[in-house]
C-alpha positions in Angstrom: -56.6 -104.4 76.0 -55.1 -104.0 79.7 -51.5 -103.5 79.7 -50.7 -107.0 81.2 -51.7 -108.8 78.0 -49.2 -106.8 75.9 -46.0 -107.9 77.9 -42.6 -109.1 76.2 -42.1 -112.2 77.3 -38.3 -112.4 78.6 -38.7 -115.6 76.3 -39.3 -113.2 73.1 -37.0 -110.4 75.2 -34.1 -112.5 74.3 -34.9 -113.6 71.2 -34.2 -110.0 69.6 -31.4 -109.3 72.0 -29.7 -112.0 70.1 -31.3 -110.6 66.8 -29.8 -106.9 67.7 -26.6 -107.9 67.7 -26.8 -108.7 63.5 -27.4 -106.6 60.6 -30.3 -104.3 61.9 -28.4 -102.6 64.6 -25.1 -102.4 61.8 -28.1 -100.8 59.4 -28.2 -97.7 62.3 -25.1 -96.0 61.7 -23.1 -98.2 64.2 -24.7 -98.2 67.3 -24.1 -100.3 70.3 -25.6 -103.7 70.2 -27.9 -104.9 73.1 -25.9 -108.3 74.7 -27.4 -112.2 73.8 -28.8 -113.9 76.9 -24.9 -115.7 76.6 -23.0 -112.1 77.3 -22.9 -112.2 81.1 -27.1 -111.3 81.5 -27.8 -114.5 84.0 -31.5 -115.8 83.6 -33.2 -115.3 86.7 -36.2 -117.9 87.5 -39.2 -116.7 86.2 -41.2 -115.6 89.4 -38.2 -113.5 90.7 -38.4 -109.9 91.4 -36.2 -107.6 88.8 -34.7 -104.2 90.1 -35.1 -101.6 87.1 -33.1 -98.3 87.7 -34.2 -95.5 85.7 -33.1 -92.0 85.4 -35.3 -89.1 84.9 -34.5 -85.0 85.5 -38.5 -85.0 86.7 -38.8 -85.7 90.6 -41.1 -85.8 93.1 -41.1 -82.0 93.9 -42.0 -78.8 92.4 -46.0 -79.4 92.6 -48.6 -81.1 93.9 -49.1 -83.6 90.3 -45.6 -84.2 90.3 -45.0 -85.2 93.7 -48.7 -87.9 93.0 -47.2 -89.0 90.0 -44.0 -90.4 91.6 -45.8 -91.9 94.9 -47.8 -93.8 91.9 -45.6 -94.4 90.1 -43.8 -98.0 91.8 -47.3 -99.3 92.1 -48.2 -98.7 89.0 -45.3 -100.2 87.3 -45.8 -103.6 90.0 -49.6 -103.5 88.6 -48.3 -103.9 85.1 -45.1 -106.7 85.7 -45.0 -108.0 89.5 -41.6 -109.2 88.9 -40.3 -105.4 88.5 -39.1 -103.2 91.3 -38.3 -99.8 90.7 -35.2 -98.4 91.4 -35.9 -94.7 90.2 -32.3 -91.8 90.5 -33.2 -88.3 89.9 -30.4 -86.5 87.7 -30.9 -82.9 87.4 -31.1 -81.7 83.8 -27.7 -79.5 83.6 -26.3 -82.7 84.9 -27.5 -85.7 82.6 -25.7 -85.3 79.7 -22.2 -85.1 80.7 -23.4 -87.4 84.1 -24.5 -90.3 81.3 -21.4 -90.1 79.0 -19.4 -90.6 82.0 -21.4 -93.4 83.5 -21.4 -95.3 79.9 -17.6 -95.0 80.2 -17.6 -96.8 83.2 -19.8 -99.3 82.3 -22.3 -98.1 85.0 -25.5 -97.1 83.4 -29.4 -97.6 84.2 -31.8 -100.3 82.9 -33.7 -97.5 81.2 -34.3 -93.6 81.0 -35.8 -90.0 80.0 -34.2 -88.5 77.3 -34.6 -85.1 76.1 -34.4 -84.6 72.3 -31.4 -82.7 73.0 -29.4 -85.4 73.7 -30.9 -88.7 72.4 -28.9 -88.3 68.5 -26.5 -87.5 69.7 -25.8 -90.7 72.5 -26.9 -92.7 69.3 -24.4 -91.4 67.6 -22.1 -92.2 70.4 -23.1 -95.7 70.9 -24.0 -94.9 74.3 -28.1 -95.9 74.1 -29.3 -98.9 71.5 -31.3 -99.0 68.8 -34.8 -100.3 69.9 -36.7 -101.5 66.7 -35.8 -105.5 67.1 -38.1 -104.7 70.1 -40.7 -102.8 68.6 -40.5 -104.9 65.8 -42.1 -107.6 68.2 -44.1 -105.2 70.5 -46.9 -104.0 68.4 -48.8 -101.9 71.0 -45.5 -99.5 70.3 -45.2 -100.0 66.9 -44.6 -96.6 65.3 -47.6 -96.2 63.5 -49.2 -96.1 67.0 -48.0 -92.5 67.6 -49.4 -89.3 66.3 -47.4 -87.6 63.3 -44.4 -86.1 64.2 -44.1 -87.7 67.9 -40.9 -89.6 66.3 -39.0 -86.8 64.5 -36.3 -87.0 67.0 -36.2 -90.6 67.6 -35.1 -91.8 64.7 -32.2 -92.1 61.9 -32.9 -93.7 59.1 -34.3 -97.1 59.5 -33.1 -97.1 63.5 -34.9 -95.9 66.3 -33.4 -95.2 69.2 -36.0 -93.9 71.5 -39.9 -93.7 72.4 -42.0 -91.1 72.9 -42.8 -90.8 76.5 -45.0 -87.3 77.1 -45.9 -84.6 75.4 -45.6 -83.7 72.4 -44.9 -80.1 73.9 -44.8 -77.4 70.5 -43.9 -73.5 70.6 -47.3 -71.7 69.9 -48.9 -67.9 70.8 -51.2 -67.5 73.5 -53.8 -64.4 73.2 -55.7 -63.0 75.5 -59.3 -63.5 74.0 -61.2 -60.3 75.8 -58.2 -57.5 74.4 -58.9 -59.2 70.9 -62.5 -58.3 71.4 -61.8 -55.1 72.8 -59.7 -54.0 69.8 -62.2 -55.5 66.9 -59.6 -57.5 66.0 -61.5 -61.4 65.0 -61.3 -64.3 67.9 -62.4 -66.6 65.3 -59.9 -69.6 64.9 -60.5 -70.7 61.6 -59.5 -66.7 60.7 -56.9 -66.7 62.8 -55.5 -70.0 60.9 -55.1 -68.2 58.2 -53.0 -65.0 58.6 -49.5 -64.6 57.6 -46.9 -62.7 59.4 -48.5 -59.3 58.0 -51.7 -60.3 59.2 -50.2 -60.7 62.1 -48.4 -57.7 62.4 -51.2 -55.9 61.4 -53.6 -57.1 64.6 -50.2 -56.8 66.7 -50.5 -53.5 65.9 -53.9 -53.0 66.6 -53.8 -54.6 70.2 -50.9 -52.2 71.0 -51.6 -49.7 73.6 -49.3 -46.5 73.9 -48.6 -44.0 76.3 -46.6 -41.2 74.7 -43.8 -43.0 73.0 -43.8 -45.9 76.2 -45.3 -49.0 74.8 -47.9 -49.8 78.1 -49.7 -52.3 76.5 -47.9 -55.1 73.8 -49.5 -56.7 71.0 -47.2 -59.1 70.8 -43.8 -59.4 73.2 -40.9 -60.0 70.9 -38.3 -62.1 72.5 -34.5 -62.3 71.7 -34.8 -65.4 69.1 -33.1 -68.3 70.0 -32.2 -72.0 68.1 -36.2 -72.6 68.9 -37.3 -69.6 66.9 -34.9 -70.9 64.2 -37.4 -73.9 63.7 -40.7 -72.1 64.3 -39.5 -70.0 61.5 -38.3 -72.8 59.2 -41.9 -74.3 59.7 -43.7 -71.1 58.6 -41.7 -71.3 55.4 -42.5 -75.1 54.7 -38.6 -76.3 55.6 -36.6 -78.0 58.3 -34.1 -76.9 61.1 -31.9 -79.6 59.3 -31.2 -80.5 55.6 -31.4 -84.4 54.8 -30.1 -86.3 52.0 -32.4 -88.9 49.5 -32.0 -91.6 52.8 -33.2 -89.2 55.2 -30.3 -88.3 56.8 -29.5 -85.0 58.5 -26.2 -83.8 56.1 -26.7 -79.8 57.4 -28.3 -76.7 58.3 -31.3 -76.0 56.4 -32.9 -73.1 58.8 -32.6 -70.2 55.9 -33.9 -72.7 53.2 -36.1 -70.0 51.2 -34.3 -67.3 53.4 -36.3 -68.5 56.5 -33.8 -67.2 59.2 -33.4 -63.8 57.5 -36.9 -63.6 56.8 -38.2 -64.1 60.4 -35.2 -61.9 62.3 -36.6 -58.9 59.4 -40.3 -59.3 60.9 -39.1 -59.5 64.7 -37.0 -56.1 64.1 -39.8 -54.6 62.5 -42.2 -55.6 65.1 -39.8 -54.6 68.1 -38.3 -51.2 66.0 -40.5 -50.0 63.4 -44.1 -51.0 64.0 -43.3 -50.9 68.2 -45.8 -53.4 69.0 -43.4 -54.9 71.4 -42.3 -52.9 75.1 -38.4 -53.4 74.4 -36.3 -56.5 74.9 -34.6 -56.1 78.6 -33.7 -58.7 81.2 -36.4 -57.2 84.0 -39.4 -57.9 81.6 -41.6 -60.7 82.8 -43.2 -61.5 79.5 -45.2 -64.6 80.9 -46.1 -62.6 84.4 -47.7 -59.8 81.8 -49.6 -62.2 79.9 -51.2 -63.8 83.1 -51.9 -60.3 84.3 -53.6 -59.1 81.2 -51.0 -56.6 80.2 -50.3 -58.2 76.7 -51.9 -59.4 74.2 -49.9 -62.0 73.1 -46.9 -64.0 74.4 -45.3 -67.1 72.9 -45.2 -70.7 75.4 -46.3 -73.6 75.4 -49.4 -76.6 76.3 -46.8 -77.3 79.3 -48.9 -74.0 80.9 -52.2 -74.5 79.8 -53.2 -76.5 83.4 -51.4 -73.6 85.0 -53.3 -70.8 83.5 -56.5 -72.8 84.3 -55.0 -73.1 87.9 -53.4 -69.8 88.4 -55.5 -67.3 86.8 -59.1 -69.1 85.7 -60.7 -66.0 85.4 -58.4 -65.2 82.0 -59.8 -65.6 78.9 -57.3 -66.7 76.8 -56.4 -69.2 73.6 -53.6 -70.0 71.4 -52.9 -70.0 67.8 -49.9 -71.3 65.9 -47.7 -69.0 64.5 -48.9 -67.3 61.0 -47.1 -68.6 57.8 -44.6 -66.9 56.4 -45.7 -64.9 53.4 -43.7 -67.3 50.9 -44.6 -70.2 48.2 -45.5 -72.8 50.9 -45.8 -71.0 53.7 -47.9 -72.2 55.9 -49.0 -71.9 60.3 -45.6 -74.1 61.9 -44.3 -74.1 64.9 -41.2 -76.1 66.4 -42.0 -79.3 68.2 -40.4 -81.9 70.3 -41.2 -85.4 72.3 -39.1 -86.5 75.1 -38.3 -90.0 75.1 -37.2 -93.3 76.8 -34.4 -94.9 75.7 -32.0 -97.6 77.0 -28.3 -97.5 77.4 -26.5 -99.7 75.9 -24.3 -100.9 78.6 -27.8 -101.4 80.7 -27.4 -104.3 82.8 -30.8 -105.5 82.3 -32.1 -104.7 79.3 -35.1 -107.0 79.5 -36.4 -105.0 83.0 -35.5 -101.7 81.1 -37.9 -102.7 77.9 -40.5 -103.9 80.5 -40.8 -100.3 82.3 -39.8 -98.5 78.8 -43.1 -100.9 77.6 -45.3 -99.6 80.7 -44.4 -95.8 80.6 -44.8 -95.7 77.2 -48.2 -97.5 77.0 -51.9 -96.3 77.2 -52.8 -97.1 80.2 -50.2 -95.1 82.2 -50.3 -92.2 79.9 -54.3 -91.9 80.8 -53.2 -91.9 84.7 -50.7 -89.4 83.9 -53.5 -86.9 82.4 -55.7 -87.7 85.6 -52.8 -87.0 87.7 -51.7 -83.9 86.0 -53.3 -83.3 82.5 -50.4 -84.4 80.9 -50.8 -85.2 77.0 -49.5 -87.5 75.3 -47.8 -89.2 71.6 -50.7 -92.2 71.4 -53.2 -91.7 68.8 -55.5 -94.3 71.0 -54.9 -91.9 73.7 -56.9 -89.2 71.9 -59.7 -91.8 71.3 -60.3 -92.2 74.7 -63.2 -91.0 76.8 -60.7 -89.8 79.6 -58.8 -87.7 76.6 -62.6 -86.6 75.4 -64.0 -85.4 79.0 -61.0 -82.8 79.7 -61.6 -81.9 75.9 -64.6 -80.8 77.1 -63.4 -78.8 80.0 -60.6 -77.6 78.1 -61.1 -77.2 74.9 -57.5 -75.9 73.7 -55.9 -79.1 74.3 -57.0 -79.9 70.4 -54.3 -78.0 69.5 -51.4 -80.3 70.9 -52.2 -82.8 67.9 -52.3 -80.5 65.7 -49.1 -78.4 66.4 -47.1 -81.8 66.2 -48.6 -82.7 62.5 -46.8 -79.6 61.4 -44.4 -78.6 63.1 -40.7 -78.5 62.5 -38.5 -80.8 65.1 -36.6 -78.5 68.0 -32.7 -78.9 67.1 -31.9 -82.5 68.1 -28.2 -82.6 66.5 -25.5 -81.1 68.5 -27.5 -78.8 70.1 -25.2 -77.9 72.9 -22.6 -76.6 69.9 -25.5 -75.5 67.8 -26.8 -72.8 70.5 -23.3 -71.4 71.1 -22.8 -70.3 67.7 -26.3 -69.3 67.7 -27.6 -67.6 70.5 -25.2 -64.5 70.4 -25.1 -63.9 66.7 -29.3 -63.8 66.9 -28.7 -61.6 70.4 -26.5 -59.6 68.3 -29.1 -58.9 65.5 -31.8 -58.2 67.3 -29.8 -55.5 69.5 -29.4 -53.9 65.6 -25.4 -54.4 65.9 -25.6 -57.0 62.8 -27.2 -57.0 59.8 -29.8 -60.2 59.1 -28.3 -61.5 56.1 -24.4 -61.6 57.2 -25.5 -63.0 60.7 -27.4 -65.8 59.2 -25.0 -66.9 56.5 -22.1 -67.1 59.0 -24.3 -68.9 61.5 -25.6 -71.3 58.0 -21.2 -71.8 57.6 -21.1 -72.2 61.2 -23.3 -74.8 61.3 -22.6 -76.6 58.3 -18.8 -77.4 59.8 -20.6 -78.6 63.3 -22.7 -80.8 62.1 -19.7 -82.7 59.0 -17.7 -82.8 62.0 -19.9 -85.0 63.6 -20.6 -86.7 60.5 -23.2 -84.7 59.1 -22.5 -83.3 55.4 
């Protein structure tokens, strides 16, 4: 079905406009309601060209596939509704956040735009972007079950969801470099792989580790300074969540060292780093992806966002990625931490009928398949992976199986006051893993810590 046949009508547009402003949107935890076609939004005639503004940190520079992806992108959107014009303002990331608030306190706000998980809960929460399922309620080619398991983690609360998944979904996993595996005997096979814990793990760290004297030259695996991210990879390989949640479904705390996750995983990354030295040491100088591309570890942790640049920058590697092992607990099992970016429209937007219209095209098939021909780009659709485009770079690249996968079980990146979140976090973990704080203390006070962040913002 082309794109053009599934288009909200601005007849059915305004229809759940009006709708939004009843019980559904007072269901989401107060947020905004989106204005009637009465509350100042003047009906233009029907053949009349719309501007949409729409915000997005990604621009036009930085490579080749972004800079094609932008020069496509107006015509593409006029291919799918003629009567939209796009109006597109680059916001740099460390901007957006404290650029958006202050444009939704002025009333001043796009028609539509990117969100990063970071920030999307917690504008909700705000009342600063509206909840969009009176318009997927009536837009079935977005309908929720149209996306892949856990594409929506972060784009919903409770019955309300406030955003849809754009790109991705992007997920933390391992790369390994397949011909040092080989070299060492230890097994390349994936569905061996799929099952080691983090003492298998350790165990082929250890034999991929190359030592010169007591200088580590080669790593098996390069331990980094955990972060927030790690907190959720770990959580996963236990079987819990980054957040606790109440019998609706709703985020009420921390729940990171559920089954002593946190403390578990900071244990295995001292040992690693101090004890079984698999890792060269943690300092600011080391260029852990640099080493991977250049062969001089075995394994590093990143992301699908550089599987197109490995095949471009280095095609002679011979490399593949695995999840990360599961923790050796009841219900442990091979997690990661995963997160979809998302479009979502302010509140205040002064045409929310041209913002659905683009949010309807970006977030539709037939863009998301020019986006992977423009720049292998994945994406949330589960038609997408149905699709002989999806199917002929399967073939060239193989790995790219592993994006759907990684989002089924992953645990969600922290999407709740994450800005306050890291600051508690990042130098208590910094602190732990320099061995001037013990595991156990570190993580309850960062559990406390947390706990009173997230009731102050009306999470307990």
């Amino acid at each position: 079905m082309k794109m053009l046949d599934r288009k909200l009508s601005r007849r059915r547009f305004l229809a759940i406009s009006a709708a939004s402003t009843g019980a559904i949107l007072a269901a989401a935890c107060a947020p905004a309601q989106a204005p009637s076609a009465g509350s100042g939004e003047v009906s233009a005639p029907a053949n009349a060209t719309q501007t949409v503004i729409y915000w997005d940190w990604w621009g036009p520079t930085g490579s080749a596939a972004n800079q094609a992806l932008f020069e496509r992108l107006p015509n593409a959107l006029q291919e799918h509704r003629a009567d939209l014009e796009l109006d597109y303002q680059n916001v740099p990331f460390g901007e957006y956040f404290r650029k958006f608030l202050a444009a939704h306190a002025a009333g001043d706000v796009p028609d539509v735009m990117h969100c990063s998980v970071y920030w999307a809960r917690d504008f909700f929460d705000r009342g600063a972007i509206l909840d969009l399922m009176p318009f997927i309620e009536v837009t079935p080619d977005l309908a929720p079950e149209q996306f892949i398991p856990g594409s929506l983690l972060q784009a919903t609360k409770g019955p309300a969801q406030y955003g849809v998944p754009g790109e991705g979904p992007d997920s933390n996993q391992i790369f390994f470099n397949l011909d040092l595996f080989e070299e060492a005997g230890v097994t390349t096979d994936a569905d061996e792989i799929a099952t080691w814990d983090w003492n298998d793990f350790t165990d082929a760290a250890k034999e991929l580790t190359k030592m010169d004297g007591d200088e580590v030259v080669q790593s098996g695996f390069l331990v980094a300074t955990p972060t927030a991210q790690t907190l959720s990879v770990w959580a996963s390989c236990h079987g819990v969540d980054f957040y606790s949640k109440n019998a609706d479904g709703i985020e009420n705390g921390v729940g990171f060292n559920e089954k002593n996750a946190a403390v578990n995983g900071l244990h295995w990354f001292l040992d690693m780093l101090y004890e079984s030295r698999v890792s060269q040491p943690i300092a600011p100088e080391r260029q852990d992806w640099n080493q991977f591309m250049q062969g001089t570890t075995a394994m590093a942790q990143s992301g699908p966002w550089n599987y197109g640049r490995l095949r471009a920058d280095v095609p002679e590697l011979n490399w593949s990625t695995m999840l990360w092992p599961a923790a050796p607990v009841d219900g442990g099992h091979a997690g990661t931490a995963v997160w979809n970016n998302m479009l979502v429209i302010p509140a205040k937007a002064k045409s929310q009928e041209a913002g659905w219209g683009f949010l309807e095209f970006w977030c539709g098939l037939d863009w998301m398949l020019e986006r992977l021909a423009i720049g292998d780009w994945m994406a949330p659709r589960k038609d997408f992976y149905e699709t002989a485009e999806y199917k002929a770079k399967l073939e060239e690249l193989p790995i790219l199986a592993m994006v759907p996968k990684a989002s089924a079980v992953g645990t969600p990146l922290v999407y709740i006051q994450q800005s306050a979140l890291d600051a508690e976090i990042q130098p208590v973990l910094e602190a732990v893993i320099l061995r001037q704080r013990e595991p156990e203390e570190a993580v309850q006070e960062l559990v406390d810590k947390g706990n009173e962040i997230l009731a102050k913002a009306g999470y307990a």
